[in-house]
C-alpha positions as semicolon CSV with decimal commas, in nm:
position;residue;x (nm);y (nm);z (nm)
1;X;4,449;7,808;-5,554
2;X;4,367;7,607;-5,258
3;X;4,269;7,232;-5,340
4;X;3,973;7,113;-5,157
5;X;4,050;6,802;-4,912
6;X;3,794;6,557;-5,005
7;X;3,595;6,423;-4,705
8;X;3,570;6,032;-4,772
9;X;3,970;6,016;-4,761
10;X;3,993;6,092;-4,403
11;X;3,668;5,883;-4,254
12;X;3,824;5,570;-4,341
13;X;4,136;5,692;-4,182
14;X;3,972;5,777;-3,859
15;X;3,803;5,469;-3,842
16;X;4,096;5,245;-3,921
17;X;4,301;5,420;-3,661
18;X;4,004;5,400;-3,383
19;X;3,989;5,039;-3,447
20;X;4,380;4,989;-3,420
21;X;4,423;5,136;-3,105
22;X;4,198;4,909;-2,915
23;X;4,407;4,590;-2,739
24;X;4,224;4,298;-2,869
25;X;4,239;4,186;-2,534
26;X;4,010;4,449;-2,424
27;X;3,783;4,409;-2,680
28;X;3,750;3,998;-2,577
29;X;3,678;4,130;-2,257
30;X;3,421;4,405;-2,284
31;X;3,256;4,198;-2,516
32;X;3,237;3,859;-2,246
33;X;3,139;4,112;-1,994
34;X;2,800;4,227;-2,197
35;X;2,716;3,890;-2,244
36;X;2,781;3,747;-1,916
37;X;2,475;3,644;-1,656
38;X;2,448;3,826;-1,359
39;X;2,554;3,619;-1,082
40;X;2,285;3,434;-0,882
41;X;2,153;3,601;-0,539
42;X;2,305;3,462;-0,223
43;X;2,030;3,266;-0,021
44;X;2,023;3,472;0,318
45;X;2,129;3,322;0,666
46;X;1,837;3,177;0,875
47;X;1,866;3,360;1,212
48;X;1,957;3,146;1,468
49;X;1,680;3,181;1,675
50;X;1,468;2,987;1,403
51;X;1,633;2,683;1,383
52;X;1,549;2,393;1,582
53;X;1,783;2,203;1,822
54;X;1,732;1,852;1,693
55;X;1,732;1,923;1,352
56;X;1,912;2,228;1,289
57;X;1,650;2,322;0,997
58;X;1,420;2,625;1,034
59;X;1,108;2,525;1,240
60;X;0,775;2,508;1,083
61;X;0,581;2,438;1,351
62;X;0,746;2,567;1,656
63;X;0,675;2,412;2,043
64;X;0,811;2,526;2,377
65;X;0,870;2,308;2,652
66;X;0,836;2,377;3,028
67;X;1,252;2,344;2,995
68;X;1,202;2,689;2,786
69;X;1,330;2,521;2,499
70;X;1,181;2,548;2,161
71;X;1,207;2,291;1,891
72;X;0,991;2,193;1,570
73;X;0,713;1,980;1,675
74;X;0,806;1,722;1,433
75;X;1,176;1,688;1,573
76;X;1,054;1,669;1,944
77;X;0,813;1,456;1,871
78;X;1,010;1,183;1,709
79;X;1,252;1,211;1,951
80;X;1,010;1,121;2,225
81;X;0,872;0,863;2,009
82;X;1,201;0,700;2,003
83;X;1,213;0,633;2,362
84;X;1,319;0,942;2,504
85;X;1,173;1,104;2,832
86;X;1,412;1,384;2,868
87;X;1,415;1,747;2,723
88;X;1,742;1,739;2,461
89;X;1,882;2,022;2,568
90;X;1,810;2,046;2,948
91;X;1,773;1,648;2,984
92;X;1,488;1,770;3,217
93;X;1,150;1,508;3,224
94;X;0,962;1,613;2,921
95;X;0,627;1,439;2,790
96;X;0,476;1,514;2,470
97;X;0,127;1,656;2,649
98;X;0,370;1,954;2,811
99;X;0,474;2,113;2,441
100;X;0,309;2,443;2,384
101;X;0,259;2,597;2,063
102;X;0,519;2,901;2,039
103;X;0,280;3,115;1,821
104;X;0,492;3,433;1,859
105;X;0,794;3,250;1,716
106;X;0,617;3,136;1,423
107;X;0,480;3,470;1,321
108;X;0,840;3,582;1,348
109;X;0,957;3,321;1,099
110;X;0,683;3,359;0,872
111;X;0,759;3,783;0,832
112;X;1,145;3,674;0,757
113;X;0,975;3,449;0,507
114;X;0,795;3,720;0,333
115;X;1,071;3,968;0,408
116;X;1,305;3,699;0,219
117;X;1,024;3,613;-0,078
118;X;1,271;3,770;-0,368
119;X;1,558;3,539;-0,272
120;X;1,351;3,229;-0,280
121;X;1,249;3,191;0,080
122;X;0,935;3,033;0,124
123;X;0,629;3,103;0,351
124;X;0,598;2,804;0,588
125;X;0,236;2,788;0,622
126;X;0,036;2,801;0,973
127;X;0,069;2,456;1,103
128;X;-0,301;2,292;1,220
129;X;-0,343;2,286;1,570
130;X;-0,313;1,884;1,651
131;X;-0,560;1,714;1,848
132;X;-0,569;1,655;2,234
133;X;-0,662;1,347;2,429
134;X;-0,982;1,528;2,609
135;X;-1,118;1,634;2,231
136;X;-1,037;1,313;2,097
137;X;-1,214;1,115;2,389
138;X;-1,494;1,376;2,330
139;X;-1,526;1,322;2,003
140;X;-1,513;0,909;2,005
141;X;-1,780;0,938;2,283
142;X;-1,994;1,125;2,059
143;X;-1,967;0,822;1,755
144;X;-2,151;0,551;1,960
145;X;-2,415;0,801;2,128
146;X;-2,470;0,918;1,764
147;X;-2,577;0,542;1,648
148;X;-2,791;0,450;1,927
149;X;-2,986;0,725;1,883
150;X;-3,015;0,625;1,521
151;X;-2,903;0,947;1,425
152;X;-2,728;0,814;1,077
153;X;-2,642;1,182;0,947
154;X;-2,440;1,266;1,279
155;X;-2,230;0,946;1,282
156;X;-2,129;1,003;0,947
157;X;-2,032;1,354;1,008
158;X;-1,861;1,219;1,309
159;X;-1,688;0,928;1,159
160;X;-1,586;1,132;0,883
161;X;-1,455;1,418;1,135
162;X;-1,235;1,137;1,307
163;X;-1,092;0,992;0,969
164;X;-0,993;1,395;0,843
165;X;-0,807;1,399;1,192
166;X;-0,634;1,116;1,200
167;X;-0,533;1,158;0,839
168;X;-0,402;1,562;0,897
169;X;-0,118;1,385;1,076
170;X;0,035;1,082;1,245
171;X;0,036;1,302;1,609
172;X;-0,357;1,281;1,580
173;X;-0,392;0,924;1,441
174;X;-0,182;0,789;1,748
175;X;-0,361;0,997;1,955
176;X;-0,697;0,892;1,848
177;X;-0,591;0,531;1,877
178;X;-0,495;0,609;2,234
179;X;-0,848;0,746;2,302
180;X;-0,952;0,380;2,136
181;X;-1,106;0,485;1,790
182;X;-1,095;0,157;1,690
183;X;-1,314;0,047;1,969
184;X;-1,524;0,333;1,919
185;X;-1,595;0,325;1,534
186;X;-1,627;-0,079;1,563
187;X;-1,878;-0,041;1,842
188;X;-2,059;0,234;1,640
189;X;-2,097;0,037;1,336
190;X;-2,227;-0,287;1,511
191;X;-2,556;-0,077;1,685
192;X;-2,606;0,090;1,359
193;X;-2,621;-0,281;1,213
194;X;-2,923;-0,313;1,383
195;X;-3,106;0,001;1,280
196;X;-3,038;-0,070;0,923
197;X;-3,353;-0,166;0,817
198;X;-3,557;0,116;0,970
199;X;-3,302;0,380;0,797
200;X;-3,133;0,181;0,511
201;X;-3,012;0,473;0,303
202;X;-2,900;0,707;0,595
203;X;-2,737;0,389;0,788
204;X;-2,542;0,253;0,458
205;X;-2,401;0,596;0,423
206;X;-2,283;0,596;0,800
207;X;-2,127;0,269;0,760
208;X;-1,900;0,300;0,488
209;X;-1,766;0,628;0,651
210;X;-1,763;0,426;0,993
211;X;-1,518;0,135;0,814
212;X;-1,328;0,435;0,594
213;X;-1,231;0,556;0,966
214;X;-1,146;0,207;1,096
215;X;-0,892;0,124;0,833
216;X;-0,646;0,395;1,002
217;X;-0,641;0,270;1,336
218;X;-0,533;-0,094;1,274
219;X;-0,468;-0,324;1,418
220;X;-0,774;-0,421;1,549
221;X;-0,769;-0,536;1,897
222;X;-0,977;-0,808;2,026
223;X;-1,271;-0,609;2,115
224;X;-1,296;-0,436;1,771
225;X;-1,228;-0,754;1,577
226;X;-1,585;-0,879;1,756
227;X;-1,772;-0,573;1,722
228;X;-1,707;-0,646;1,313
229;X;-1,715;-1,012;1,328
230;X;-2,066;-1,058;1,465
231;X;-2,311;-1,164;1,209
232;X;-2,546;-0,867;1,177
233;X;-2,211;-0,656;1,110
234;X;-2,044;-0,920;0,897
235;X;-2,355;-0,922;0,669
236;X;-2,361;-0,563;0,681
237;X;-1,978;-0,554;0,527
238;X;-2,001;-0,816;0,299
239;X;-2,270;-0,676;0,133
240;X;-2,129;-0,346;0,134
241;X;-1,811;-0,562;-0,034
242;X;-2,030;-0,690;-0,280
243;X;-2,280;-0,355;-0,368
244;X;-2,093;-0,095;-0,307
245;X;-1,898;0,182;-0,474
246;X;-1,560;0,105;-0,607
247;X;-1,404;0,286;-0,261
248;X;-1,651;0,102;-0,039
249;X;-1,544;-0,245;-0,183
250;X;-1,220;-0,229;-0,111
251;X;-1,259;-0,091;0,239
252;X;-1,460;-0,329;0,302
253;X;-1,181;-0,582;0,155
254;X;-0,929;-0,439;0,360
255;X;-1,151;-0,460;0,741
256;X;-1,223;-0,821;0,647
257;X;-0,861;-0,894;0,615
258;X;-0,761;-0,722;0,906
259;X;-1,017;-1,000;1,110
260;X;-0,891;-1,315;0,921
261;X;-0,539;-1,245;0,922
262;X;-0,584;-1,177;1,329
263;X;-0,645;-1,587;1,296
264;X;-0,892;-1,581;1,557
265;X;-1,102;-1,864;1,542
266;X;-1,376;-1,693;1,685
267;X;-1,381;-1,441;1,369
268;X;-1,299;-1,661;1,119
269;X;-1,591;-1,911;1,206
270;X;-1,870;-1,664;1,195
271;X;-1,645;-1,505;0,866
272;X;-1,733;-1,871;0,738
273;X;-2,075;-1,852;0,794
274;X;-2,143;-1,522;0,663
275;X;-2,378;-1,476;0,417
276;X;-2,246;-1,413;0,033
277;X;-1,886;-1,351;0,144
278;X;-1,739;-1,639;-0,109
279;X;-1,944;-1,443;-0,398
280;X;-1,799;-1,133;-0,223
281;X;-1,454;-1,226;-0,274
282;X;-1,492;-1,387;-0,614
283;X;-1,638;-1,106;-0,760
284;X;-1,382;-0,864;-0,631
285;X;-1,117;-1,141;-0,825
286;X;-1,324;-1,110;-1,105
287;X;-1,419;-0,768;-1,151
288;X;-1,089;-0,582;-0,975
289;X;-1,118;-0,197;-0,818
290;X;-0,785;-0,157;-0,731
291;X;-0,470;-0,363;-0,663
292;X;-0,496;-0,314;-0,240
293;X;-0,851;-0,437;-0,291
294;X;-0,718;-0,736;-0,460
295;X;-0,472;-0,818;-0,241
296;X;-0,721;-0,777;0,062
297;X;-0,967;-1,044;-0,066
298;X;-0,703;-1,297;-0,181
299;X;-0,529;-1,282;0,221
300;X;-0,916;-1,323;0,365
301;X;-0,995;-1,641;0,067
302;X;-0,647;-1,787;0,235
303;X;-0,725;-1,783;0,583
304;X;-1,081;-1,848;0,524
305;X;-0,982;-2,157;0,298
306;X;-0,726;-2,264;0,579
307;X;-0,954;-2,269;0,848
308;X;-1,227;-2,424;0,724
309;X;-1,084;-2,742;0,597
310;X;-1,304;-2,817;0,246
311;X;-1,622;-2,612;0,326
312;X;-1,492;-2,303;0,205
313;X;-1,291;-2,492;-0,091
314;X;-1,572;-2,627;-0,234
315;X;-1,779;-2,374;-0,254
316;X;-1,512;-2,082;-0,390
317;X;-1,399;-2,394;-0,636
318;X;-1,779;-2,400;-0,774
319;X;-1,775;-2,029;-0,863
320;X;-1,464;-2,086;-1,022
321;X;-1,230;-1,997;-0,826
322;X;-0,922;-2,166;-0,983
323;X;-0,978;-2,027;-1,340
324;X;-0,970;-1,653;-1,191
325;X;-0,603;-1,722;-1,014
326;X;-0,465;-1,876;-1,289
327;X;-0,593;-1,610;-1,498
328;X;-0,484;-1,310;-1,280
329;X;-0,129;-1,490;-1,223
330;X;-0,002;-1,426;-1,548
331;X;0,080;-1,069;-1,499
332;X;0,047;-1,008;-1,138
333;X;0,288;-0,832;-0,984
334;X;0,507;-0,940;-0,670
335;X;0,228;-0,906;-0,382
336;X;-0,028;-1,042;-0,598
337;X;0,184;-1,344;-0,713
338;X;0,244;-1,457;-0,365
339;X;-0,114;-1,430;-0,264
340;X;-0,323;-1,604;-0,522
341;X;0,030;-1,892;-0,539
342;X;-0,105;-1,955;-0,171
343;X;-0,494;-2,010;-0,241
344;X;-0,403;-2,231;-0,516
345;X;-0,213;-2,402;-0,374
346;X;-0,460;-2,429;-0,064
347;X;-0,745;-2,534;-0,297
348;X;-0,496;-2,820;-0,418
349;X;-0,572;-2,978;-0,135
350;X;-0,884;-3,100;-0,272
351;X;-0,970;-3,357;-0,600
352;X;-1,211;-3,058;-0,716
353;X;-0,907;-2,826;-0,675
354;X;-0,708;-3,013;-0,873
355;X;-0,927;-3,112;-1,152
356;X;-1,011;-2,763;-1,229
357;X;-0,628;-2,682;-1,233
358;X;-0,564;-2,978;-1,484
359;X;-0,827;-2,893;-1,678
360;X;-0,694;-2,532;-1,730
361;X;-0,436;-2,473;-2,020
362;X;-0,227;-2,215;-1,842
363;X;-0,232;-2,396;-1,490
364;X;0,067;-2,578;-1,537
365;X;0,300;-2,362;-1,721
366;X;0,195;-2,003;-1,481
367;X;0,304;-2,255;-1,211
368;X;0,604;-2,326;-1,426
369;X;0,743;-1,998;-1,479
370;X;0,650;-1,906;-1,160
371;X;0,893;-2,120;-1,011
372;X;1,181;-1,827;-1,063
373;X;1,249;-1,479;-1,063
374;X;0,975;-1,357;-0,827
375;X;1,039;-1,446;-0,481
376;X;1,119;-1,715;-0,245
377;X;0,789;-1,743;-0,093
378;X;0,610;-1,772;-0,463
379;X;0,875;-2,055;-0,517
380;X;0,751;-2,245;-0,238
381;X;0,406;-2,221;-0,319
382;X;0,453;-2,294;-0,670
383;X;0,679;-2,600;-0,612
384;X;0,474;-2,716;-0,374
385;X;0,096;-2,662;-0,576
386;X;0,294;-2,798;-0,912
387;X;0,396;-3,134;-0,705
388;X;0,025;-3,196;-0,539
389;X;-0,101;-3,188;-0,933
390;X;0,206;-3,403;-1,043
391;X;0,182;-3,639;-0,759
392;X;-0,194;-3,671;-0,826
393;X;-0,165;-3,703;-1,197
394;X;-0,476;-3,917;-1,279
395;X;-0,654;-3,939;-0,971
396;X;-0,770;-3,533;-1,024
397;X;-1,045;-3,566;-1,315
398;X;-0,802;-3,596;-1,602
399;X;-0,917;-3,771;-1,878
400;X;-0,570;-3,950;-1,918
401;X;-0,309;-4,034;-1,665
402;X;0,074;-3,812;-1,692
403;X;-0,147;-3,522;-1,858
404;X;0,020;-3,280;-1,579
405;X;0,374;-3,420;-1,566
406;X;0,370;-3,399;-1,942
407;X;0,264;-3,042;-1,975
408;X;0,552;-2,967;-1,680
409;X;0,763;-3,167;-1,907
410;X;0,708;-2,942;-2,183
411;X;0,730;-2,639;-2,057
412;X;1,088;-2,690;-1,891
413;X;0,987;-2,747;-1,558
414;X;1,246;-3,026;-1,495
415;X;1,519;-2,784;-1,602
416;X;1,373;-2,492;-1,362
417;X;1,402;-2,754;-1,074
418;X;1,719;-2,897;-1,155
419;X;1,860;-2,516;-1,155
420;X;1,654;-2,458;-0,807
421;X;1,852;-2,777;-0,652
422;X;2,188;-2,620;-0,753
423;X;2,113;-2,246;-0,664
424;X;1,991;-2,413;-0,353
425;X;1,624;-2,415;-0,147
426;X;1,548;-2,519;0,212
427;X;1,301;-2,783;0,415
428;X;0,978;-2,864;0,263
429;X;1,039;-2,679;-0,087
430;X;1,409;-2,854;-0,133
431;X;1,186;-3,242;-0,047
432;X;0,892;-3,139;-0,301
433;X;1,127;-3,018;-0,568
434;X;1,325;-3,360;-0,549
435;X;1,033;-3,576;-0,566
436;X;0,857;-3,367;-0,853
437;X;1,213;-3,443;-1,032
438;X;1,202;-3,766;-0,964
439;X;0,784;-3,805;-1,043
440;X;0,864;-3,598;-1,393
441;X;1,186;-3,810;-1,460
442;X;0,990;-4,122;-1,541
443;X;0,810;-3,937;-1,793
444;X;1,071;-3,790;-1,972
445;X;1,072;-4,007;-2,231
446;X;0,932;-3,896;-2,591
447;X;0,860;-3,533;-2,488
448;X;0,922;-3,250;-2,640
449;X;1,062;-2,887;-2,436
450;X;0,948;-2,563;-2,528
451;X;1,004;-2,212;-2,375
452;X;0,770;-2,133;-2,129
453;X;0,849;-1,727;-2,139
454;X;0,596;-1,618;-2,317
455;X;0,343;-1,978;-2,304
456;X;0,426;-2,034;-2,677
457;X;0,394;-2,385;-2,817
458;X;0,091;-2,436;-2,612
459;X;-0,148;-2,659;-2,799
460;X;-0,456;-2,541;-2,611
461;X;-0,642;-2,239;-2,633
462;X;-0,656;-1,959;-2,411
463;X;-0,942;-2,007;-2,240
């Protein structure tokens, strides 16, 4: 009788013994291998052909010289711009006007490109053909012909053709301002001055474009500056300042401060005379469009303010002119400090000046803390605008004499200029921060200091 093997005795078995006989070495290792990631692609070579002399990085916009030399427009370029006359390679004469755009070896690169796409190569895109000095000339020519003919739609177009140029690179910018854009624009924008009132809407259009293209040719020459500083065309900006769109105000900000900070006396008179500019500016202070803007109107209130001795000051102190610097100096940043420190301290100059800044509960302890930790020229202006209230204490419209030192007192300003002594400060500055120690030392007696960080302890309100 033959016993029948049962079946579930020997799978185990099998199993077992399957299991046994494979190293556990091997088994670590087929396992790592299924789980491992494939390793990465190896970027391809760049042929040698496509890689520029200068810069040894694939061109993107090749150029041939007469040398037969071919380099990446931007490498050539900037080496020329540095001084150089000479071809790199050949040290041949070479002048920018002699590179020629090497079309066939930028299709070539742009196929390996494709050909290249799955290992991360990227297209470099067809390069814009840059302007040349006969278009450019051409083109300026056409700006002023364009506004005597009162054409307001084509200088616009025109203006606005020249500002997409010169902003597609710095090749066509310089070479605009070679042709004399500036010139051009400034001149177009004065004869359209005087055609404003037959086309008002058409002209206003043209001029903001006109000064949109005149910001990226500065700086103005002297020409230019009296194309925009005559009084038809200084009306014409300040009222575009003080009416226009957000991006209009500040250009117009930014072309006005271009002329005063030139510190021609010429400018700055008729900017003086002009019509609404001191509403202008205060209004941009009060009612801010952007930080450049800001900084643009407090450089022209400056120069305006210095040049005109108290006419200026008195009339930006009526609109209140003080408050809005004291106001905006609390959290300005860097640029901004230094800016509005100098107008104060400019408006200082006069008793009106000075009484508004005593009569102000944050004058004296912004002026305080801005003694420190912003810059050296925002110390010196803050020293210096702190000792012309301090030394005038009483003769400034105060109601009682020491008000100012007292508030300085309190705030910690003679421990800020005792540590400004010691870290050390030079001329004027070092003489105005003695004698405010030595004004504020006679008063020390029976006050009180608080921190001055945050203006906390102040008994006044915010105002």
């Amino acid at each position: 009788m033959v016993t029948p093997v049962s079946r579930s005795r020997h799978r185990p078995r099998a199993v077992r013994v399957a299991v046994a006989e494979i190293p556990l070495s091997t088994r670590r290792t087929t396992r790592q291998q299924q789980t491992a990631p494939a390793p990465a692609a190896a970027e391809p070579a760049v042929p040698g052909h496509f890689l520029c002399p200068i810069s040894l990085d694939m061109m993107r916009d090749p150029v041939t010289a007469p040398t037969g030399i071919t380099y990446d427009r931007a490498s050539v370029e900037g080496w020329l711009d540095r001084g150089h006359s000479t071809c790199p390679v050949t040290g041949r004469p070479l002048r920018a006007e002699d590179l020629i755009p090497n079309h066939a070896t930028r299709r070539m690169i742009q196929e390996w490109c494709v050909a290249n796409r799955a290992l991360g190569v990227e297209r470099v895109p067809t390069p814009r053909v840059p302007v040349s000095a006969a278009d450019a000339a051409e083109l300026l020519a056409a700006v002023p012909a364009a506004a005597r003919r009162g054409d307001g739609s084509a200088c616009r177009q025109l203006a606005a053709r020249a500002r997409a140029l010169g902003k597609e690179s710095e090749r066509n910018r310089r070479c605009l301002a070679a042709a004399g854009a500036a010139r051009a624009l400034s001149s177009a924008f004065g004869q359209h001055v005087d055609r404003l009132a037959l086309t008002a809407l058409t002209a206003t259009g043209a001029l903001e474009e006109i000064l949109a293209a005149l910001v990226l040719f500065f700086p103005l020459d002297e020409e230019s500056r009296r194309h925009i500083a005559s009084p038809a065309s200084l009306d014409a900006t300040v009222s575009i300042m003080s009416r226009g769109d957000a991006t209009a105000r500040a250009t117009a900000a930014v072309v006005l401060r271009e002329i005063a900070s030139s510190c021609d006396a010429e400018c700055l008179d008729a900017m003086c005379e002009a019509d609404g500019i001191h509403e202008a500016l205060v209004k941009l202070l009060d009612k801010p469009v952007s930080p450049p803007a800001t900084k643009a109107a407090l450089v022209t209130a400056y120069y305006i303010v210095q040049h005109a001795d108290h006419r200026a000051a008195s009339r930006l102190l009526e609109l209140g002119m003080v408050r809005l610097l004291v106001e905006l100096l609390v959290d300005a940043d860097k640029g901004t400090t230094e800016k509005a420190l100098a107008v104060l301290d400019s408006l200082l100059l006069t008793e009106e000046g000075r009484g508004d800044a005593c009569a102000h509960a944050l004058a004296v302890p912004v002026l305080v803390k801005k003694m420190q930790h912003v810059s050296d020229m925002a110390t010196e202006f803050a020293v210096s605008a702190l000792w012309r209230l301090c030394k005038n204490d009483g003769f400034s419209g105060g109601e009682i004499e020491g008000t100012c030192k007292a508030e300085a007192l309190q705030v910690g300003a003679f421990q800020k200029l005792l540590l400004l002594l010691q870290v050390g400060c030079m001329g004027v500055t070092k003489e105005r921060a003695s004698e405010l120690l030595r004004l504020l030392n006679g008063s020390r007696s029976g006050v009180e200091c608080i921190e001055s960080v945050d203006f906390k302890g102040l008994k006044r309100p915010f105002l």
